[in-house]
N, C-alpha and C positions, 0 to 999 in steps of 0.2 A: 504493500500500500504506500509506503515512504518511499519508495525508488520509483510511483507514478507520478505522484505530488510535487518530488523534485526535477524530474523530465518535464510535467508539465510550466515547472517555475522557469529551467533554463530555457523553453521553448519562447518565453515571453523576453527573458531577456536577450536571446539571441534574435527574435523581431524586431526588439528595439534597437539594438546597434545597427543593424542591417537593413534597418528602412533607411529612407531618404530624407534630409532634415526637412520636418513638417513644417509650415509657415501658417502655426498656431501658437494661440500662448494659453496660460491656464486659468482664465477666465469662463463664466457663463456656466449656465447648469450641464447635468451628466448624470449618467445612468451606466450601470456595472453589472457583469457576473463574475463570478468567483469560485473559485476550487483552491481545497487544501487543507491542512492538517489540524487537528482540532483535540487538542488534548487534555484533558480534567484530571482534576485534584478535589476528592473530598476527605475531609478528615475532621477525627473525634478529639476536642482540648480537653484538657480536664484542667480548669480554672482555677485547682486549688495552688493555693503558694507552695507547699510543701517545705516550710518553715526558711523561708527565702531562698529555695532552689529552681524559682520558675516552673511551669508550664509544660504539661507532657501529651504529645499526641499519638494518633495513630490512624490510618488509612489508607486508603488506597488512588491508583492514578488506573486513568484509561485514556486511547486516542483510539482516534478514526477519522474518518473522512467527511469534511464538510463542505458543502454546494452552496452558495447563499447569492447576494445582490445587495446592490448599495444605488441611492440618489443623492444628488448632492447640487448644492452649486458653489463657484468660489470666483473670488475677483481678485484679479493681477494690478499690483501698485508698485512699480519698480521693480527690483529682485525680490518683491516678495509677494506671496497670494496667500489669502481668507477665505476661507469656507466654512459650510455647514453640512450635514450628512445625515441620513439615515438609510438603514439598513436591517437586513437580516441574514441569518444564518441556522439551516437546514440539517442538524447531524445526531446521533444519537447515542451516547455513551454507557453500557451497564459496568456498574464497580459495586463487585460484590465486597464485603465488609468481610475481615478476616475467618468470623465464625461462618459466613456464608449464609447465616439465615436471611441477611438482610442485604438485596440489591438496591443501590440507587441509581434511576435511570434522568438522566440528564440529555435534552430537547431542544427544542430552538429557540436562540437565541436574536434577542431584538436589541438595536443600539440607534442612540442617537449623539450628536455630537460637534465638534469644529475643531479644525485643524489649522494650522499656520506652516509656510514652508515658505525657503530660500530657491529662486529659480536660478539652478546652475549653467541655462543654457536655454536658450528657445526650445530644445525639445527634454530638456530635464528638469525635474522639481524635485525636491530633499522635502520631507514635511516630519511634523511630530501633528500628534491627535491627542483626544480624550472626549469624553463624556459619559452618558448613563447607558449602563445594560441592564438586562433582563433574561432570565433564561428558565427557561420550564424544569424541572428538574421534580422526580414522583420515587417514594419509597417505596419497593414490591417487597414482598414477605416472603418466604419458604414455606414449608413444611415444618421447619427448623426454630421459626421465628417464636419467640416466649409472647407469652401476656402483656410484660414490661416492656418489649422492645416492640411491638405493634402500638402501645400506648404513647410511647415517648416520643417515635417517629412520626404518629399521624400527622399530626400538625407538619408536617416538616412537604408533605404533597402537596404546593404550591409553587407559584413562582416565586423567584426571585431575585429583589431589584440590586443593583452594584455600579459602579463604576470601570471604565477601560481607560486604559492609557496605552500609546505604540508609534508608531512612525515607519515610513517605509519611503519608496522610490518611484516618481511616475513618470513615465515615458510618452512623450510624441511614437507613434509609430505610423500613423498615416494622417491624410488630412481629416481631420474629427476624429480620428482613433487614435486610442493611448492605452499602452498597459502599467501593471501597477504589480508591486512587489511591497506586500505588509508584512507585519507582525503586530499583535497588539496581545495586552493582557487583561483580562476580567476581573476583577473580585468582587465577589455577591457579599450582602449582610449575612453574617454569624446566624444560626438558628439556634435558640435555647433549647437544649435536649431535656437536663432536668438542671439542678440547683450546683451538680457538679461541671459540669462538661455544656461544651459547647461544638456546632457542627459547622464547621467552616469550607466553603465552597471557593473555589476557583479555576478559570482557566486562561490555558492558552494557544492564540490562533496564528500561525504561517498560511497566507494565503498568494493569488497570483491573479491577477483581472484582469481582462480586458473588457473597456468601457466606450462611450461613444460622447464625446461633447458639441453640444448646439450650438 
């Protein structure tokens, strides 16, 4: 799955060097798809101090394959361009929990946000990001699963809102067509498990676009 993701990443940047310089700049609204890697992190804290020895956790990571799309528009001022964005992302994670009674299946993921970037060249732009995500994420149960552990996680099958921050590279590759090279990261609000412990959510995305600007 990671040796598709990355043929499809160098396939974006080997269009971009190898087009012809576009005579665009990075202005005006846009519209995106996107492919690539989507990988989670959830895990159990246990809040106690433990007589000032900090915070002890535990859990588990998953990746897979994510499909998503992005709108946006931004405006060009010198070497530098503003924008605004939203988007989603289409992918689905199970990470089961050590004892395995208890999977958490993690969904798609909604963002919105603005970005700033330095234009290195009429057909390149350098940018950093951030703003709000959101992402579905549901606790399934086993066979395995106790009393306790169906009571503490129910609440926990909802969405969940966070923040992203990332930056990435975008390319002129033809006239109105431009590819893009991200990475950005997630983090969701904490969920209260019980009075000990807490369940903290995160991820992280490598992706690849090609988009079209008006």
């Amino acid at each position: 799955m990671k040796n598709k993701i990355f043929i499809i990443a160098a396939s974006v940047g080997v269009a971009a060097v190898a087009a012809p310089a576009a005579a665009q700049n990075f202005s005006g609204p846009r519209v995106e798809g996107r492919i690539g890697w989507d990988g989670t992190n959830i895990s159990i804290k246990d809040t106690r101090d433990f007589g000032g020895r900090g915070n002890f956790s535990s859990g588990s990571t998953a990746s897979d394959l994510s499909i998503g799309g992005e709108v946006g528009f931004d405006v060009e001022s010198g070497w530098l361009a503003f924008g605004g964005y939203a988007g989603v992302d289409l992918g689905e994670n199970d990470e089961p929990f050590p004892d395995r009674a208890v999977v958490l299946e993690t969904g798609r993921n909604f963002t919105a946000g603005g970005r700033v970037g330095y234009v290195v060249s009429p057909t390149v732009l350098l940018y950093a990001k951030g703003g709000y995500s959101n992402a579905r994420v549901r606790a399934q149960f086993t066979s395995g699963a106790t009393a306790a552990q169906r009571s503490a996680l129910a609440g926990f099958d909802r969405d969940r809102n966070g923040f992203h921050a990332g930056g990435g590279a975008e390319f002129a590759v033809a006239q109105s067509f431009y590819g893009r090279l991200d990475y950005t990261h997630h983090k969701y609000k904490d969920f209260q498990v019980d009075a000990n412990s807490e369940l903290s959510f995160r991820r992280n995305q490598v992706t690849a676009a090609i988009g079209y600007r008006f």
